[in-house]
Backbone bond lengths (Angstrom), bond angles and torsions (degrees), N, CA, C in turn:
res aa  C-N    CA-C-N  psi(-1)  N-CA   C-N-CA  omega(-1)  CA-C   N-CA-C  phi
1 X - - - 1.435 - - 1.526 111.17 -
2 X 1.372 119.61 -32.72 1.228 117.61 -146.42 1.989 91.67 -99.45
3 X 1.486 116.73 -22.67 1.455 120.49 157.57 1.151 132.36 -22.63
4 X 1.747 86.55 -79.98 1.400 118.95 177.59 1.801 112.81 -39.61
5 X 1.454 114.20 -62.00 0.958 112.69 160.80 1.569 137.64 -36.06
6 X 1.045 113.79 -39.30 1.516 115.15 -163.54 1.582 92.01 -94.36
7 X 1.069 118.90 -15.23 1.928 115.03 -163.85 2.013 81.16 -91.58
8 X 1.288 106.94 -25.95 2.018 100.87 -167.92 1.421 85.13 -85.39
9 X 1.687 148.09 -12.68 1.268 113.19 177.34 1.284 114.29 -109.38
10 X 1.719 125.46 -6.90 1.196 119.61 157.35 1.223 116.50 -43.44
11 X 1.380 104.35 -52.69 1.459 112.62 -175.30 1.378 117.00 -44.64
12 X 1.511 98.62 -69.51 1.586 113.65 -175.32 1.460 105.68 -43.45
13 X 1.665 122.72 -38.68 1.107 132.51 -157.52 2.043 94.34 -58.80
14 X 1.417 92.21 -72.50 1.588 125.52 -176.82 2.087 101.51 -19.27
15 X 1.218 100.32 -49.40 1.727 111.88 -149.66 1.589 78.97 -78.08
16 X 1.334 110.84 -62.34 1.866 114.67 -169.12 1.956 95.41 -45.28
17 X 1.494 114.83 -44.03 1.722 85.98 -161.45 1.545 84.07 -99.44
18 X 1.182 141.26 38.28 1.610 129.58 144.48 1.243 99.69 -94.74
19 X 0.925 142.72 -40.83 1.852 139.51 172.97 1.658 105.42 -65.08
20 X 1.034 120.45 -56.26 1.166 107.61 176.14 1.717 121.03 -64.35
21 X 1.210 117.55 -36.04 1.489 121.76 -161.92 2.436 89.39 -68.69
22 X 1.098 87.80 -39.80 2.077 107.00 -162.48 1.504 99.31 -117.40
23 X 0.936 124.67 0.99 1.518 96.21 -167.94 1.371 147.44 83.25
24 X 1.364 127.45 -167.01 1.126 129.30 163.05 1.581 101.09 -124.53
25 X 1.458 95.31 57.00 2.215 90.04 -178.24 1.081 96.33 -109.51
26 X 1.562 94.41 144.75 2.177 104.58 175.65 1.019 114.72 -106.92
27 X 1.439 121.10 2.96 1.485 105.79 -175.48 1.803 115.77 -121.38
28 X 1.260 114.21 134.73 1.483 117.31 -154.19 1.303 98.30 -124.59
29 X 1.197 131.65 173.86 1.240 146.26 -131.52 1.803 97.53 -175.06
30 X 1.522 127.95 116.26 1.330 106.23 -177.19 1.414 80.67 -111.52
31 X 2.004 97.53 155.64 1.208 105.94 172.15 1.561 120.09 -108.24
32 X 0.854 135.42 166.62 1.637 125.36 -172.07 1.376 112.89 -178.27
33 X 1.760 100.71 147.78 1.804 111.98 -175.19 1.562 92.39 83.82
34 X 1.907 89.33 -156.03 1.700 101.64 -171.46 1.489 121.75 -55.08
35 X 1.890 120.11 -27.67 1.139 110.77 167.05 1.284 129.58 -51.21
36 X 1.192 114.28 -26.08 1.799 100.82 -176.80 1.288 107.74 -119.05
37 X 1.854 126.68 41.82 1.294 94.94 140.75 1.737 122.42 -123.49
38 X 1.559 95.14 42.54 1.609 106.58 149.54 1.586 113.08 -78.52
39 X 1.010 112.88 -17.10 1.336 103.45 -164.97 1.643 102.77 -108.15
40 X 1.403 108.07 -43.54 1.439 89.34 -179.30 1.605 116.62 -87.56
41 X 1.739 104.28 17.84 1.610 99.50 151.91 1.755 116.67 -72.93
42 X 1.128 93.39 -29.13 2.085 97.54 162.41 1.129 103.80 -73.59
43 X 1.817 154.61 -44.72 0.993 112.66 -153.89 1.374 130.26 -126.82
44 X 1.440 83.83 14.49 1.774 112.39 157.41 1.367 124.72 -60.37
45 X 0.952 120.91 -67.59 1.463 121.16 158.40 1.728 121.31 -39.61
46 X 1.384 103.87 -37.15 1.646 99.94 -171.93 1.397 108.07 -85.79
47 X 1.598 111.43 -16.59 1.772 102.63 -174.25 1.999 77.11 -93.25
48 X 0.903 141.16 -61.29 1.513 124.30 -174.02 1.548 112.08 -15.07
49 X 1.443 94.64 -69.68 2.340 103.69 177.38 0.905 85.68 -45.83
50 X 1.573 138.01 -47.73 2.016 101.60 -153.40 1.218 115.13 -61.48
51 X 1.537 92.47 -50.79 1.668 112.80 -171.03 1.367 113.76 -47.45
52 X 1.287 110.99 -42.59 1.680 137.44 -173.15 1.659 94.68 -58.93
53 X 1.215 128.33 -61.97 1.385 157.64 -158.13 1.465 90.15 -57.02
54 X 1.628 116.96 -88.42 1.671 142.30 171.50 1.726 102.91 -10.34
55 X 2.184 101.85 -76.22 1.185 95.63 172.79 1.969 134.92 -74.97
56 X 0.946 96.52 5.07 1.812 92.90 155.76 1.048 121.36 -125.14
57 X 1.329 128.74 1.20 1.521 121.82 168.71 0.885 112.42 79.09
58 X 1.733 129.83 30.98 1.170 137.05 174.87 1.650 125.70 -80.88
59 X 1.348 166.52 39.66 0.796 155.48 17.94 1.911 74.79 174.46
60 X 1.435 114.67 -38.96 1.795 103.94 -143.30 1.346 66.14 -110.00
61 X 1.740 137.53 -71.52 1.318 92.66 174.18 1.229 166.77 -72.01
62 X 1.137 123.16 1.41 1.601 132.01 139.25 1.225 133.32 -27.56
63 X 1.132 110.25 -41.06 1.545 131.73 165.28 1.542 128.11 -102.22
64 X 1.158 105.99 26.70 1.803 103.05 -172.44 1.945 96.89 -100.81
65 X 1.106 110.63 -19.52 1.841 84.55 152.80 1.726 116.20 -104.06
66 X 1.201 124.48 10.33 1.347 125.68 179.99 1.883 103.15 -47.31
67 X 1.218 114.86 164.23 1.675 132.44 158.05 1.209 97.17 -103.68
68 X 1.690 110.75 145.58 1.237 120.39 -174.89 1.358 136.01 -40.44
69 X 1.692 106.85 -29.30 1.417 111.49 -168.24 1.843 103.18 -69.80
70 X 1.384 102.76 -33.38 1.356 139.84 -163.23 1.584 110.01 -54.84
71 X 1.963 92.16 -53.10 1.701 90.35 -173.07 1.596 105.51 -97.29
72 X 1.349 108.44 4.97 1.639 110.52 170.90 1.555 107.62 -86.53
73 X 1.003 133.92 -31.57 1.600 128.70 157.61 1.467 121.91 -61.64
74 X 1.589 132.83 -2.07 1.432 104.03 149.47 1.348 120.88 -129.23
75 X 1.098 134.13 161.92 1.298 140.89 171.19 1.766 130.61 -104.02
76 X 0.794 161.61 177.31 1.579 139.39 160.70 1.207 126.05 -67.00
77 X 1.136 131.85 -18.46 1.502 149.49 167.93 1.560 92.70 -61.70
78 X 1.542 124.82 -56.87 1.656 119.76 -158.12 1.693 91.46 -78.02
79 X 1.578 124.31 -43.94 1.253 111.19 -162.17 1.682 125.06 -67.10
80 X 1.665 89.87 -23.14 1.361 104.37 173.82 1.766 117.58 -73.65
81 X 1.433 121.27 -33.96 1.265 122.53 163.68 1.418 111.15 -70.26
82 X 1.525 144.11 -44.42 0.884 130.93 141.93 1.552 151.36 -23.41
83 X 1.596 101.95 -39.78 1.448 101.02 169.78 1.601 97.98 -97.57
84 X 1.051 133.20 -16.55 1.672 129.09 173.73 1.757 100.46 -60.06
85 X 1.089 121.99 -66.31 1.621 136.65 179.75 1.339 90.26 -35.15
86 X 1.667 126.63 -76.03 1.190 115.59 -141.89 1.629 112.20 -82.23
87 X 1.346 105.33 7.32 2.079 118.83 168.08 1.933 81.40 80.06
88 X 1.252 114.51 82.15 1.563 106.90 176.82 1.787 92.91 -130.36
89 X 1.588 113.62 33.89 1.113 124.66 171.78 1.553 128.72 -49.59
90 X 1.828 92.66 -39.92 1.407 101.74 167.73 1.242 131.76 -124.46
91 X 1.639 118.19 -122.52 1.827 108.03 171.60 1.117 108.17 -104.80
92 X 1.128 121.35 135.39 1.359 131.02 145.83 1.431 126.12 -46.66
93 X 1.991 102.32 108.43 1.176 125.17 -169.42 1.605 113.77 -75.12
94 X 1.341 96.77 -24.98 2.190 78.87 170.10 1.917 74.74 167.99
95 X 1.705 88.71 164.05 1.503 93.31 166.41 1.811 90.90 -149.60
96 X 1.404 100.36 138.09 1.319 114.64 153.93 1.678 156.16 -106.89
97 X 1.063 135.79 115.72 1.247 113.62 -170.66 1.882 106.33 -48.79
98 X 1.943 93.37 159.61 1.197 112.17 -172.69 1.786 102.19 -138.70
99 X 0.987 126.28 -37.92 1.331 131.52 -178.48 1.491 123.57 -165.93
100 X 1.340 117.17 126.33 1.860 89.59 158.63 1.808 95.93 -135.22
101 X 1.640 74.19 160.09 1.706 94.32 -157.87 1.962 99.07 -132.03
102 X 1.270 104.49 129.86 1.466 118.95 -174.95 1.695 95.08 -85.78
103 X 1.611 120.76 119.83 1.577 121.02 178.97 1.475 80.94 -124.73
104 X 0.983 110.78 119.03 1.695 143.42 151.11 1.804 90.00 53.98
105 X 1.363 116.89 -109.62 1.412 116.65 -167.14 1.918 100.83 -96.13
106 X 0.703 117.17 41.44 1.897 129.68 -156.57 1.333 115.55 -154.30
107 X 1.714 119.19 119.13 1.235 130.76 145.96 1.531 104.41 -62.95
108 X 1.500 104.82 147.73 1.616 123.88 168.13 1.535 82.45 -150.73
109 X 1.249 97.94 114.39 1.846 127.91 168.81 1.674 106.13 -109.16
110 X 1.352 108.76 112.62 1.465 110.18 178.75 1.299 107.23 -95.57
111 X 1.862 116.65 154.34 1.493 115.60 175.89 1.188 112.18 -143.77
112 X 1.396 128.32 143.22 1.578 128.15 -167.03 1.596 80.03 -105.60
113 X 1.475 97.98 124.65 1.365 111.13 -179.44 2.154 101.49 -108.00
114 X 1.148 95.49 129.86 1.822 96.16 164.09 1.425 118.70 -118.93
115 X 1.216 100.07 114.78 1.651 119.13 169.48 1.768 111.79 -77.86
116 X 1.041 109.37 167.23 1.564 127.84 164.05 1.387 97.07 -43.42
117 X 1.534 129.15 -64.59 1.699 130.67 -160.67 1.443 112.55 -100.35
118 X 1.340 115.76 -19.81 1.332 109.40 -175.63 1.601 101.85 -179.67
119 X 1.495 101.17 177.96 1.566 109.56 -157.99 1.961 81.68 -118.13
120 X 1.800 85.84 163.12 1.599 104.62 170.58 1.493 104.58 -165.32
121 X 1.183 96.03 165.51 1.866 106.86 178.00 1.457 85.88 -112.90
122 X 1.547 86.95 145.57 1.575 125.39 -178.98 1.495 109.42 -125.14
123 X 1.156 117.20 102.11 1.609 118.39 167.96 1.275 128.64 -99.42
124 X 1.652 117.43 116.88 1.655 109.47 -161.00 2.201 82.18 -114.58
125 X 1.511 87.76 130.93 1.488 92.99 163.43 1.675 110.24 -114.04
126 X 1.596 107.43 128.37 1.324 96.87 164.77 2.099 109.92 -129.41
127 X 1.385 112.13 159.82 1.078 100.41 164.79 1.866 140.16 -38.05
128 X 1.471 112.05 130.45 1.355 107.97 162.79 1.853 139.87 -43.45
129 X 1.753 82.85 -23.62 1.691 96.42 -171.76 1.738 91.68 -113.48
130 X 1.521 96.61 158.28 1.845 98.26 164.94 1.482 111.94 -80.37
131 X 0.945 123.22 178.98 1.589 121.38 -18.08 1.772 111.81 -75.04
132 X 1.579 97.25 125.36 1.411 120.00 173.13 1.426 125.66 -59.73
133 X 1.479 121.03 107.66 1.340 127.18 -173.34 1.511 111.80 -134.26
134 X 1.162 132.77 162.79 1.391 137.23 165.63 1.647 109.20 -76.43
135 X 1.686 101.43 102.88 1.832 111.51 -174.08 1.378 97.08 -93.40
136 X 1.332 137.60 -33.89 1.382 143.90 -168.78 1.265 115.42 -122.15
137 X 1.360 143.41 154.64 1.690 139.40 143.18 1.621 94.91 -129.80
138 X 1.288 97.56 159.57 1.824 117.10 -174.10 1.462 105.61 -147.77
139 X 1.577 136.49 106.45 1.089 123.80 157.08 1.621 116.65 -97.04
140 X 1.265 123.36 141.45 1.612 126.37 170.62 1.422 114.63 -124.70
């Protein structure tokens, strides 16, 4: 009983700070060539900590580029149901960029992430202006 629960508020957790981190905006803008690798010199490193974070169950690093609202939504209890959910059992076999897309005042940099069992996209949104922090995360 008490599972079930915690896997329905990661969740719940997850959707509330993707709306909050991006919004509810639909219209995107892809970026491509020399423009975007100012940006994914920021967000290479920050989807690395996550990943880094996910596979050790590190709680402070997972969150050491978060924005405040960001690293106040998890605790170790959520990160640990979180990296259990997403099969982050083992190492992370490689991650690649897949897209990044300019939403209103916001990078959203997507990443095809490969695990030991299976693959997922990882979307880290951070602001256009500094100071640069992780406002959003998206796993699919």
């Amino acid at each position: 009983m008490k599972k079930p629960l915690i896997l329905l508020i990661s969740a719940s957790l997850l959707v509330i700070l993707t709306l909050a981190g991006c919004g509810a905006r639909n219209s995107s803008t892809l970026v491509e060539g020399v423009d975007r690798d100012p940006i994914l010199a920021i967000t290479d490193p920050f989807a690395k900590t996550i990943l880094d974070g996910l596979q050790q169950n590190d709680l402070a690093l997972f969150t050491t580029d978060f924005d405040e609202t960001m690293r106040a939504g998890f605790t170790q209890e959520k990160l640990s149901a979180l990296s259990k959910t997403l099969g982050f059992g083992g190492a992370v076999k490689g991650m690649e960029l897949v897209k990044v897309e300019m939403v209103e005042g916001y990078y959203r940099v997507t990443y095809k992430v490969t695990l030991e069992k299976r693959s997922l996209l990882m979307a880290v949104v951070i602001p256009k202006e500094e100071p640069y922090a992780v406002t959003g995360l998206r796993f699919n």
